[in-house]
MDAnalysis code that builds the backbone (N, CA, C; Angstrom):
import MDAnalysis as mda
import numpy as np

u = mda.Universe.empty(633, n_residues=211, atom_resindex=np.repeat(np.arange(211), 3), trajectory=True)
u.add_TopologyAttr("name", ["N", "CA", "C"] * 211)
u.add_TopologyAttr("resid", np.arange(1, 212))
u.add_TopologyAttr("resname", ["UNK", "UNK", "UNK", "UNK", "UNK", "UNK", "UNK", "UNK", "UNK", "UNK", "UNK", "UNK", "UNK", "UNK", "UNK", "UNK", "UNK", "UNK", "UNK", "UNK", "UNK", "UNK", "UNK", "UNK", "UNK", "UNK", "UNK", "UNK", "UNK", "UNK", "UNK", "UNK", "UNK", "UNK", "UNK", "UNK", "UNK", "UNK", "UNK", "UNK", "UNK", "UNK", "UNK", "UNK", "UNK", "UNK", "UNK", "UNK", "UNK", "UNK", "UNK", "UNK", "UNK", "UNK", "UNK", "UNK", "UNK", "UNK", "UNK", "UNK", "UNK", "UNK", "UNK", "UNK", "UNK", "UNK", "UNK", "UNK", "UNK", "UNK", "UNK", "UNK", "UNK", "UNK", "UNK", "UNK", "UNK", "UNK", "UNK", "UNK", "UNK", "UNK", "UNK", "UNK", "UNK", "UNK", "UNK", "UNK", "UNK", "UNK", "UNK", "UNK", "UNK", "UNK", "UNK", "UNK", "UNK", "UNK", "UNK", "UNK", "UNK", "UNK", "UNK", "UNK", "UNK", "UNK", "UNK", "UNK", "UNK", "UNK", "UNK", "UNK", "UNK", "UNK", "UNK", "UNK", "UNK", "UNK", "UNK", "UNK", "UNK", "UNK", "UNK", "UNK", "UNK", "UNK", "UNK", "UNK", "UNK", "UNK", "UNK", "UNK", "UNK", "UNK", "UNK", "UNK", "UNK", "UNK", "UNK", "UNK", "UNK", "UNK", "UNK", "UNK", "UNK", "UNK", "UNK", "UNK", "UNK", "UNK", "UNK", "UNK", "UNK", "UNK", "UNK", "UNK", "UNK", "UNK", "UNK", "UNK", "UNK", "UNK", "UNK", "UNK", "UNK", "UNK", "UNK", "UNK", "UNK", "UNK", "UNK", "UNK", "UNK", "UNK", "UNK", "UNK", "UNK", "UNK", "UNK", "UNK", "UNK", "UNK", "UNK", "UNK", "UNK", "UNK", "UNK", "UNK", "UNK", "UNK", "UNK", "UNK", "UNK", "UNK", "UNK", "UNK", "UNK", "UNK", "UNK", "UNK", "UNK", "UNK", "UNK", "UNK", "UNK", "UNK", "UNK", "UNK", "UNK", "UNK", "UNK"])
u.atoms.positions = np.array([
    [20.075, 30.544, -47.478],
    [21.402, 29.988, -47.214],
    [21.748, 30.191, -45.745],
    [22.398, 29.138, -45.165],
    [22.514, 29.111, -43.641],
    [23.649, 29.625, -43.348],
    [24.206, 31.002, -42.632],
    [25.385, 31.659, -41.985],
    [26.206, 31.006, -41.025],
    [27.322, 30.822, -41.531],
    [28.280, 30.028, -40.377],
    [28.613, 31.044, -39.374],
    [27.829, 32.049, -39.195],
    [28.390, 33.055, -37.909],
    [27.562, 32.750, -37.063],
    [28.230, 32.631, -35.779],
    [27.992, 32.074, -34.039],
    [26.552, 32.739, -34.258],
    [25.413, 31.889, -33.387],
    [24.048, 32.288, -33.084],
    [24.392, 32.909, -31.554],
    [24.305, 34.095, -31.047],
    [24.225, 34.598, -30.114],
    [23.717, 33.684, -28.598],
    [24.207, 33.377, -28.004],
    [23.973, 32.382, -26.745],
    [22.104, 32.873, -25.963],
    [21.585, 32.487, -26.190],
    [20.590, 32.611, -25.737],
    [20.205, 32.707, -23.879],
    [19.576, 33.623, -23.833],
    [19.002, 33.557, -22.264],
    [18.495, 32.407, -21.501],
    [18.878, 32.053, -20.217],
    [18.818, 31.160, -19.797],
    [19.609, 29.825, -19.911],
    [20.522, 29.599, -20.796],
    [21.284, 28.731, -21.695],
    [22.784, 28.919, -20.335],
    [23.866, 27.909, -20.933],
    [25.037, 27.295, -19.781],
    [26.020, 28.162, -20.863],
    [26.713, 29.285, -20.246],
    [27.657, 29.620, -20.424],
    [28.786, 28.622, -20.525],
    [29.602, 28.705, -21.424],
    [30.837, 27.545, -21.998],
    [30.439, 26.523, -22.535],
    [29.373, 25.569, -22.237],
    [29.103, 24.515, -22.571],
    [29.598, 23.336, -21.551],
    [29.524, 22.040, -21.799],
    [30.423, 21.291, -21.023],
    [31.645, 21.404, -21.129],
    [32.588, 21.021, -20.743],
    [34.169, 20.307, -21.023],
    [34.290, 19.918, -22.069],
    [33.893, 18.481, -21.759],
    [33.840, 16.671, -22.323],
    [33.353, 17.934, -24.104],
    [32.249, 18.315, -24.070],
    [32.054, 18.560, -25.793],
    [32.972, 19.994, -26.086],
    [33.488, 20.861, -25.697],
    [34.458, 21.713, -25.611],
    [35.551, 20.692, -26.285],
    [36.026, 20.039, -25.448],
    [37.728, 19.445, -25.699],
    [37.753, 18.113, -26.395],
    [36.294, 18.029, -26.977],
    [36.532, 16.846, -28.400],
    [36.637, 17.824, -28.909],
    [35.897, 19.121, -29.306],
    [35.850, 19.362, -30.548],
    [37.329, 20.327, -30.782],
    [37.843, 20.866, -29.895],
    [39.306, 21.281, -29.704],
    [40.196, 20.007, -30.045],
    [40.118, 18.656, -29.544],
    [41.034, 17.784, -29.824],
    [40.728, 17.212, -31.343],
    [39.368, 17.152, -31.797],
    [39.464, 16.767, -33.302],
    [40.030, 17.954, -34.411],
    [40.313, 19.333, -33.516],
    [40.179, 20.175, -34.782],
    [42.121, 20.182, -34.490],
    [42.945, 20.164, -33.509],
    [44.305, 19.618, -33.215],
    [44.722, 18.466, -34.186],
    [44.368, 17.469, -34.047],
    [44.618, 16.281, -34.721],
    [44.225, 16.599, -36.191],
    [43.448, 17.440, -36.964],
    [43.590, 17.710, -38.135],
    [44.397, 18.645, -38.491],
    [44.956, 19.639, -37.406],
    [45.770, 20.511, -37.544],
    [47.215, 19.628, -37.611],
    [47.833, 18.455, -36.706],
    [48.973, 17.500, -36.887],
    [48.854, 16.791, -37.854],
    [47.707, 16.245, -38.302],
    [48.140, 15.915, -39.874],
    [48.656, 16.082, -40.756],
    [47.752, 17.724, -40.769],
    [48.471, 19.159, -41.778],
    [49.651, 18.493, -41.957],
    [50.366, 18.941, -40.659],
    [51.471, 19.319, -40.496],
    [52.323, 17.611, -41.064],
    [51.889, 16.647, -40.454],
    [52.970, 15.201, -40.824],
    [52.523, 15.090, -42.725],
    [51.392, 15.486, -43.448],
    [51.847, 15.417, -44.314],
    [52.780, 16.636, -44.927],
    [52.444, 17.681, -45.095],
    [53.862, 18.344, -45.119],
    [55.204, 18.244, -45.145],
    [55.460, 17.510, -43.439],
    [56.551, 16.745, -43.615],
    [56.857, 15.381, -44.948],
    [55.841, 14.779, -44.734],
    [55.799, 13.770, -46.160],
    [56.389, 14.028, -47.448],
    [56.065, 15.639, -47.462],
    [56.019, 16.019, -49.335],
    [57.698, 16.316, -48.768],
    [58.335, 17.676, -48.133],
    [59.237, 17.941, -47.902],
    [59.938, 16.220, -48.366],
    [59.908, 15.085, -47.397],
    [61.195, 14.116, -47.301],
    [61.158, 13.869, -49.028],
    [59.787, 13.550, -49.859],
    [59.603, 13.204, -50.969],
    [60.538, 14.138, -51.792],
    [60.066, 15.371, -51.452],
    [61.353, 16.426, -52.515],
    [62.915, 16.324, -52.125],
    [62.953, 15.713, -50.803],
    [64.345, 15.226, -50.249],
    [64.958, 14.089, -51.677],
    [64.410, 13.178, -51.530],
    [64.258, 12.124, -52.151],
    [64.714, 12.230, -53.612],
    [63.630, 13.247, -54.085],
    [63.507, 13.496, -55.703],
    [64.777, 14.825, -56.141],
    [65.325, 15.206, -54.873],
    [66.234, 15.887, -54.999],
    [66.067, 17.033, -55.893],
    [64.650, 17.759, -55.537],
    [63.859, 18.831, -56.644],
    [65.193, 19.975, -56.476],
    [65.558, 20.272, -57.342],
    [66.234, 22.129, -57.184],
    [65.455, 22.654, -57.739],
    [63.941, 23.331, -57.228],
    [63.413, 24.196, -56.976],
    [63.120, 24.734, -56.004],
    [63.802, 23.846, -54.522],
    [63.322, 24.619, -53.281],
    [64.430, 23.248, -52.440],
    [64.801, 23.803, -51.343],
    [65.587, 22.816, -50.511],
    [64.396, 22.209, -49.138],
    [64.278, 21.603, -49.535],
    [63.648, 20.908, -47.868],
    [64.192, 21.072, -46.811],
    [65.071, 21.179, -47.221],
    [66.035, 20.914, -45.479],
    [65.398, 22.475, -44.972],
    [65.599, 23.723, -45.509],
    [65.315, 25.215, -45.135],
    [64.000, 25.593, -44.509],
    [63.060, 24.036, -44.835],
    [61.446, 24.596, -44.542],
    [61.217, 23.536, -43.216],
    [62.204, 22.638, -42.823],
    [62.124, 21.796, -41.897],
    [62.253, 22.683, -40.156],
    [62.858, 23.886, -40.327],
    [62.814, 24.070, -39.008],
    [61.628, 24.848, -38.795],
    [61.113, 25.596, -39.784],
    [59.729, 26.078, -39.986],
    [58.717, 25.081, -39.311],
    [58.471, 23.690, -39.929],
    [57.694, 22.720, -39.999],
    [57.715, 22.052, -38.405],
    [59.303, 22.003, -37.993],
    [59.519, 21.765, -36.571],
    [58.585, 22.421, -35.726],
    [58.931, 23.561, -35.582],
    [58.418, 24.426, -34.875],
    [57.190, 24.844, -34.725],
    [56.072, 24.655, -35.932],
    [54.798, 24.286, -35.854],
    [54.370, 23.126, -35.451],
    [55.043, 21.997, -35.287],
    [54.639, 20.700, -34.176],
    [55.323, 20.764, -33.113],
    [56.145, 21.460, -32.574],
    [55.989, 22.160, -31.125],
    [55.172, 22.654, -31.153],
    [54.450, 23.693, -31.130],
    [53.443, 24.645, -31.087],
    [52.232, 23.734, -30.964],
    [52.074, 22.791, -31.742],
    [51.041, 22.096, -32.012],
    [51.194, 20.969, -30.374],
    [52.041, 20.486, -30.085],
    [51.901, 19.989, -28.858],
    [51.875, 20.358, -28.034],
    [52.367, 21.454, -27.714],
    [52.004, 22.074, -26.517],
    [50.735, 22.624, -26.619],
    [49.783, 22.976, -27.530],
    [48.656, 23.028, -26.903],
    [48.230, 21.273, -26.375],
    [48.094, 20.608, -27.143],
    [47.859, 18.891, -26.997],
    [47.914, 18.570, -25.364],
    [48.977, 19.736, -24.912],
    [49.658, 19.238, -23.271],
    [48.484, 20.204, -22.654],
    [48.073, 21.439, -23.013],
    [46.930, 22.048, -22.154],
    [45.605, 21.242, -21.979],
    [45.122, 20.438, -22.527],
    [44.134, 19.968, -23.080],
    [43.717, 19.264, -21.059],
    [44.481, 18.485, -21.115],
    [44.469, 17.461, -19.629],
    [44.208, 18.426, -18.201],
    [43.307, 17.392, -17.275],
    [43.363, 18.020, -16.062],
    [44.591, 17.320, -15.453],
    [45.578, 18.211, -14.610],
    [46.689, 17.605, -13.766],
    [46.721, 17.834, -12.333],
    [47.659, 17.039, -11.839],
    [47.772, 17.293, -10.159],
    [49.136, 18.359, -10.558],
    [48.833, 19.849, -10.034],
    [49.747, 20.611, -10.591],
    [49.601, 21.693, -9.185],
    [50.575, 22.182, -8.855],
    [50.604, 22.751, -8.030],
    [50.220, 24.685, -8.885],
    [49.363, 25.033, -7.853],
    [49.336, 27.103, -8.253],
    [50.808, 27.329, -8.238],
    [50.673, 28.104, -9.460],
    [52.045, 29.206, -9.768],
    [51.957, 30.183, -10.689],
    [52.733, 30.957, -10.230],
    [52.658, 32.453, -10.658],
    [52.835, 32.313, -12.049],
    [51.628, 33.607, -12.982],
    [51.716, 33.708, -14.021],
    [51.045, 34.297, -14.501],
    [51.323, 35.004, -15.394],
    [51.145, 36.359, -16.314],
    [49.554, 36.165, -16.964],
    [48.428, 36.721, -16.766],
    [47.375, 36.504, -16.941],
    [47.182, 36.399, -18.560],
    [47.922, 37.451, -19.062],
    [47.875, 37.815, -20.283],
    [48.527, 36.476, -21.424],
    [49.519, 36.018, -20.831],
    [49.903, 35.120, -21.358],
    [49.087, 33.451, -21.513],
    [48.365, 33.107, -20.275],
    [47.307, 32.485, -20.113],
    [46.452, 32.319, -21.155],
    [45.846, 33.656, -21.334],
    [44.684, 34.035, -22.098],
    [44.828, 33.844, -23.589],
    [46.515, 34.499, -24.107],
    [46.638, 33.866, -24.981],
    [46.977, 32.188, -25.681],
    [47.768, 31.748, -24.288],
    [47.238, 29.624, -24.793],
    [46.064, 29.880, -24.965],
    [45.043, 30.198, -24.548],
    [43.555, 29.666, -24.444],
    [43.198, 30.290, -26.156],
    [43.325, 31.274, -26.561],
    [42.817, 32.080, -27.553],
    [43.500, 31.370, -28.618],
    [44.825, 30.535, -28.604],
    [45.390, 29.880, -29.432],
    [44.857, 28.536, -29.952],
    [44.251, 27.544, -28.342],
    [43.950, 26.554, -28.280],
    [42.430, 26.235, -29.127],
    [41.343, 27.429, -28.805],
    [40.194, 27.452, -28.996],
    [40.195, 27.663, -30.800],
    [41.518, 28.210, -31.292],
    [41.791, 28.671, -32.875],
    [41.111, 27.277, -33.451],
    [41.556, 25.925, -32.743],
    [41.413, 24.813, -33.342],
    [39.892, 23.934, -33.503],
    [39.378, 24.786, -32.459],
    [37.762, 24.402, -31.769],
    [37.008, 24.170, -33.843],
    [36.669, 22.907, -33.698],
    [36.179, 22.273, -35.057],
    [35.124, 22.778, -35.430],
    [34.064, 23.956, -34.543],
    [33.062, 24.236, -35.432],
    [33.156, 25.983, -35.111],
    [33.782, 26.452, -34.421],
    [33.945, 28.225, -34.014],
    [35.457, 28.493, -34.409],
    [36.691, 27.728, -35.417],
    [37.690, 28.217, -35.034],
    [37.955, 29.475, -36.207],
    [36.844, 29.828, -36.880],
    [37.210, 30.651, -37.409],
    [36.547, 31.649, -37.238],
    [35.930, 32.000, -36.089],
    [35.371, 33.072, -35.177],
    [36.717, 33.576, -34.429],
    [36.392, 35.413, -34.653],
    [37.447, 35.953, -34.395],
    [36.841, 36.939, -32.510],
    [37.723, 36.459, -31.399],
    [37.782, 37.442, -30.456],
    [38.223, 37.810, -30.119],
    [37.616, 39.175, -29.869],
    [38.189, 40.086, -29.329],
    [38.762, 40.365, -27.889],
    [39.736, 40.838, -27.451],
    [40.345, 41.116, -26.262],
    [40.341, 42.796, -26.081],
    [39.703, 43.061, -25.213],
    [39.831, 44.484, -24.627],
    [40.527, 44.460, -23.360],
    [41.693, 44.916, -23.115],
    [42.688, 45.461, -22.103],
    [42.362, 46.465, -21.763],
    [41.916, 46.310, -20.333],
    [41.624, 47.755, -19.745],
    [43.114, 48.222, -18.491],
    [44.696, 48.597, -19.223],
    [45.443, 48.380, -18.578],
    [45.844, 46.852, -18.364],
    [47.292, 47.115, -17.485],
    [47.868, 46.321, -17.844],
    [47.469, 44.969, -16.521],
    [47.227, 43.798, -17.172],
    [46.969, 42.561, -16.342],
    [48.179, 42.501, -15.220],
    [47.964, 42.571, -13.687],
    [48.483, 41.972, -12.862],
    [49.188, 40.271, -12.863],
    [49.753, 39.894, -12.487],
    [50.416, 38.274, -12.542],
    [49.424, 37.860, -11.380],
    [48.840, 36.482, -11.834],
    [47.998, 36.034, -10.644],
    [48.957, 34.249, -10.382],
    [48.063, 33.639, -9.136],
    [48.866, 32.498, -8.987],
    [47.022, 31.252, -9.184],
    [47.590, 30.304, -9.773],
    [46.782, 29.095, -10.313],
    [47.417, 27.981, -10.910],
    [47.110, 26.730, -10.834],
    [47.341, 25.801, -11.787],
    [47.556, 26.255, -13.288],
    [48.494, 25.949, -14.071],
    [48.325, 26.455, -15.123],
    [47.481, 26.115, -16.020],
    [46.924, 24.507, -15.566],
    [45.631, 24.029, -16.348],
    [44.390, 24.366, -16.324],
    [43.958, 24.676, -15.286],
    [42.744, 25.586, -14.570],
    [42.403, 26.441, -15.221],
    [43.684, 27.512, -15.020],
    [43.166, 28.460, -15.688],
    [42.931, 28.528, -16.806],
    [43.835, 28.245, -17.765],
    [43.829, 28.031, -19.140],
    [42.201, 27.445, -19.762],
    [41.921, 26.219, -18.730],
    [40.573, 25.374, -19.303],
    [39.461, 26.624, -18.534],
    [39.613, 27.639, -17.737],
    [38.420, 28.736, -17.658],
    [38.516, 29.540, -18.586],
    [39.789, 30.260, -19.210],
    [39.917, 30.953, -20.212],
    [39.332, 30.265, -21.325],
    [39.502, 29.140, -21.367],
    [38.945, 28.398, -22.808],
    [37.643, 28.937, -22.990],
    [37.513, 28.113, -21.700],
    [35.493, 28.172, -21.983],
    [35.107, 29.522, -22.027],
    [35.788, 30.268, -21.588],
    [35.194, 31.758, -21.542],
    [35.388, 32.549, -22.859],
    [36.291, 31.804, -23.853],
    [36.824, 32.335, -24.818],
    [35.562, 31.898, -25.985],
    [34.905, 30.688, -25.586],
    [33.961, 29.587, -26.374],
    [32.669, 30.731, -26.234],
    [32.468, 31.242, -24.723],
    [31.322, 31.672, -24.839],
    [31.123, 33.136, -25.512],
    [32.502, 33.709, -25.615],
    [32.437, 34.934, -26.133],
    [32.309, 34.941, -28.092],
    [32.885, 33.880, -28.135],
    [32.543, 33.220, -29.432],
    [31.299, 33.109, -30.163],
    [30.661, 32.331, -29.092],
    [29.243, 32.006, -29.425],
    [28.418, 33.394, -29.061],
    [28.720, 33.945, -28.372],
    [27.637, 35.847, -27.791],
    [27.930, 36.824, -28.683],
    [29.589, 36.353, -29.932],
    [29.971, 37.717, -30.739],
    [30.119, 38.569, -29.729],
    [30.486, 38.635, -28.519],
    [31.210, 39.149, -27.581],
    [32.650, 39.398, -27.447],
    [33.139, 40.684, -27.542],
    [34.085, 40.618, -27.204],
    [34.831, 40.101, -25.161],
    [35.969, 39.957, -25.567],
    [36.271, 39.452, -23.839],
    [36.764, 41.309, -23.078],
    [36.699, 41.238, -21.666],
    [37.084, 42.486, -21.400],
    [38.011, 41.721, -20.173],
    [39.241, 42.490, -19.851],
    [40.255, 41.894, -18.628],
    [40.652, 43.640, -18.019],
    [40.197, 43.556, -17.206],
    [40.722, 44.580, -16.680],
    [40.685, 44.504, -14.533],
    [41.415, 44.991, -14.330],
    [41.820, 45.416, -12.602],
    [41.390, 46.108, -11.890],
    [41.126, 46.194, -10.493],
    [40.825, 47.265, -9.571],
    [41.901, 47.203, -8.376],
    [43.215, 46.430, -8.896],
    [44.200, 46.747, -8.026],
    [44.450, 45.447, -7.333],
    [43.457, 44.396, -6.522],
    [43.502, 43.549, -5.935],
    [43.187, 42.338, -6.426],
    [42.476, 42.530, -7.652],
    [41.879, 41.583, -8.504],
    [41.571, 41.625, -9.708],
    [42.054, 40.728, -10.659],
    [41.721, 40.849, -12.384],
    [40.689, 40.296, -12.769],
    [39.571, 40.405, -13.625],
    [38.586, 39.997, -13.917],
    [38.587, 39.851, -15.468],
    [38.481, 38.718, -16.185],
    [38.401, 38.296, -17.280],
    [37.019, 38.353, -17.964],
    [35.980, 39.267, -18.525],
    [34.955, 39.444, -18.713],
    [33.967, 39.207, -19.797],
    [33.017, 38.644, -19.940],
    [32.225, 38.402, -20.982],
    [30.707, 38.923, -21.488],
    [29.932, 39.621, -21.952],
    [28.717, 40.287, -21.746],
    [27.677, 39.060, -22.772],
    [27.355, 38.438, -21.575],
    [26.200, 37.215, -21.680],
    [25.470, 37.466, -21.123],
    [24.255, 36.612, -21.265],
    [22.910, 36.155, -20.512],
    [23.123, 34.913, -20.181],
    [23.601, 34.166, -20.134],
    [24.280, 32.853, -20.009],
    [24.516, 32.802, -18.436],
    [24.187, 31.487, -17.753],
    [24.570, 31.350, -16.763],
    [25.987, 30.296, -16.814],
    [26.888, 30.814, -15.607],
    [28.099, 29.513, -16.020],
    [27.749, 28.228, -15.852],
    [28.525, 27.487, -16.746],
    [28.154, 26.108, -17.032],
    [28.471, 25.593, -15.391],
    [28.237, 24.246, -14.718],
    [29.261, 23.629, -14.186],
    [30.505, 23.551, -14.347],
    [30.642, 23.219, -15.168],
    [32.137, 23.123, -15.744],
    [33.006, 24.225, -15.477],
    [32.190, 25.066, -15.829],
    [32.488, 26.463, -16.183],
    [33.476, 26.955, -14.476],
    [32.156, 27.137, -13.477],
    [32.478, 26.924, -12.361],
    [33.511, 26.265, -11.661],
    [33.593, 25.105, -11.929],
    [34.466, 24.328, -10.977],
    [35.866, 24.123, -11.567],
    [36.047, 24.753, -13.097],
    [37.558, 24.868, -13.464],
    [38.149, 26.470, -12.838],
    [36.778, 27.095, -12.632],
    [37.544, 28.600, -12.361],
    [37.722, 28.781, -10.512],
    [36.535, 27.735, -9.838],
    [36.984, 27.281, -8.278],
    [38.678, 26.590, -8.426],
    [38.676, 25.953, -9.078],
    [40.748, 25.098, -9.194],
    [41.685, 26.128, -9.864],
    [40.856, 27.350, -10.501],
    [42.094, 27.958, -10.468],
    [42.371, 28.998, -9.732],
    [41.427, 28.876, -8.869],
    [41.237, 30.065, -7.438],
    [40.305, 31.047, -7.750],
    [39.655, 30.764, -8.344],
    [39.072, 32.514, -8.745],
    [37.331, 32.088, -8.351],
    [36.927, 32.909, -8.959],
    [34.963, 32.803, -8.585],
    [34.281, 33.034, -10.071],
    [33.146, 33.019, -10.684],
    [32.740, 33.812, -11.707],
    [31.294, 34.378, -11.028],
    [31.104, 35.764, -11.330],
    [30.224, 36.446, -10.658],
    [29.899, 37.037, -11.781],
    [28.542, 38.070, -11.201],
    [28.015, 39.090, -11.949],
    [28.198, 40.227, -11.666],
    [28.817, 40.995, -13.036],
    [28.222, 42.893, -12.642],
    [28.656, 43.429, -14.177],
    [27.671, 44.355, -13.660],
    [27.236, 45.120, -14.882],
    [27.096, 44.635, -16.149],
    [26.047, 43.638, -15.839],
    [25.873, 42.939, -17.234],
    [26.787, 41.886, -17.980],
    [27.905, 41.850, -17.367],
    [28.943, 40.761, -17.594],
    [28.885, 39.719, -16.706],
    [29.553, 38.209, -17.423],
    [29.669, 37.470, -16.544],
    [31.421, 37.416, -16.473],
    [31.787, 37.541, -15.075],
    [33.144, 37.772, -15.394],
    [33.830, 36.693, -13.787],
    [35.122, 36.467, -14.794],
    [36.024, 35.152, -13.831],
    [36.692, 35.914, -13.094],
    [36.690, 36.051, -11.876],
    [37.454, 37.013, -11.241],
    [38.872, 36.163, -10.238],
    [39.931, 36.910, -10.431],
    [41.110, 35.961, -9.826],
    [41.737, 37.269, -8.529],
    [41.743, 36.875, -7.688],
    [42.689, 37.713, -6.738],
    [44.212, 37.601, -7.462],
    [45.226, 39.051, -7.152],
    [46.209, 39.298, -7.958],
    [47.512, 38.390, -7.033],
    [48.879, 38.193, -8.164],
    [49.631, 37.632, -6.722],
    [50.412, 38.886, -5.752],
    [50.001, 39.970, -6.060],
    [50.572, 40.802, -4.915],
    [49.559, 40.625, -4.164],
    [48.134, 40.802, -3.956],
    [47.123, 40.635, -2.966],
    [47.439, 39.194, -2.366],
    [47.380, 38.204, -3.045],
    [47.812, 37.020, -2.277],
    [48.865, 37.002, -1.061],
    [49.567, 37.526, -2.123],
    [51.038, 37.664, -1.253],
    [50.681, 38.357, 0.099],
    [50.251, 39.839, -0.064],
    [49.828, 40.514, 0.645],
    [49.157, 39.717, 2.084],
    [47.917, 39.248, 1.771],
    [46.982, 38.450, 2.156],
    [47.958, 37.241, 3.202],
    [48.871, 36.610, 2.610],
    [49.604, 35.590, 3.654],
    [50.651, 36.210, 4.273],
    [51.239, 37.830, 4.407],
    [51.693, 37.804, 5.039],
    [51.456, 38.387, 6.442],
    [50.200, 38.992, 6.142],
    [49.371, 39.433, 6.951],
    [48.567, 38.247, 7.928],
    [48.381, 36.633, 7.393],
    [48.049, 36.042, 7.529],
    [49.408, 35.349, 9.004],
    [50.537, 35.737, 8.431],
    [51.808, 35.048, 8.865],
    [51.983, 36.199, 10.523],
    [50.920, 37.374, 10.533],
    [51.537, 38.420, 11.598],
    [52.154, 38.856, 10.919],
    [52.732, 39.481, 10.060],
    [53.932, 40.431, 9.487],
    [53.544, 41.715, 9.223],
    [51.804, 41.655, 9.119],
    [51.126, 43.048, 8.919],
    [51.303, 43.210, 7.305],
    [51.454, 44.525, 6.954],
    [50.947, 44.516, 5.227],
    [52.549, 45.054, 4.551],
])
């Protein structure tokens, strides 16, 4: 019998995968997740209708709301935009991405792990960027049964993964747009972002103002 648990990413192999097959299979497993949800709504108006007193519809509608918010706003991460860097909470990032990938049509019921080593600094990026490096990084920790590791050395946060995997393209050039690099050490492949106090730091020193 064949195990639906992730085959460990093999050596030599593209860390994340592409995009383009990343964010079909995130957008087909979304669109079955909004279905869910519009039939739901369906039965609810039907018991509207049939005027059941065994349960009020109206009471489960803001419930139901509020899971198609949820559900679109990931829908809105999905896109590359012309978006200007801005400040934002790494941690919060990581979780769109860990939310978004829930939906991924053939890993979403692979569970990862997050190890906090201390508390994430606020960095500055596109908010799409980053989010689509967290994705993929979230995909590959998926597929390695890797947990993710995020931890600081003061100037810089590093989002971490323990692969053999080299980064995809993709991989690369979403984590170049969201300012950061992905490098190697100690056996991890990890996205590394300068913090926004170092930034800050960095331009005003840049401006003559000194540190």
């Amino acid at each position: 019998m064949k195990s639906d648990a992730p085959t460990p990413t093999p050596s030599g192999s593209a860390a994340g995968d592409d995009w383009a097959t990343i964010s079909n299979d995130l957008l087909q497993g979304l669109v079955h997740a909004l279905n869910n949800r519009l039939s739901a709504l369906g039965a609810l108006m039907e018991l509207a209708r049939l005027r059941d007193e065994t349960m009020d519809p109206l009471a489960e509608l803001p419930t139901e709301i509020s899971q198609l918010e949820g559900l679109t706003g990931l829908f809105a991460l999905l896109p590359e935009r012309r978006a200007d860097a801005e400040a934002l909470p790494l941690s919060a990032a990581l979780d769109d991405a860990l939310r978004l990938h829930e939906h991924h049509l053939r890993l979403r019921a692979e569970h990862c792990e997050v190890h906090y080593d201390g508390t994430p600094p606020p960095v500055r990026a596109p908010r799409w960027a980053l989010v689509r490096t967290l994705v993929m990084l979230v995909h590959e920790a998926k597929r390695s049964a890797a947990p993710l590791l995020v931890r600081t050395d003061g100037t810089t946060v590093s989002v971490c993964v323990r692969t053999s995997a080299e980064p995809s393209h993709d991989l690369r050039a979403a984590g170049e747009r969201a300012g950061g690099v992905l490098v190697r050490e100690d056996g991890l492949l990890a996205f590394r972002l300068l913090t926004l106090a170092e930034l800050r730091r960095r331009e005003r020193t840049a401006r003559g103002q000194g540190t």
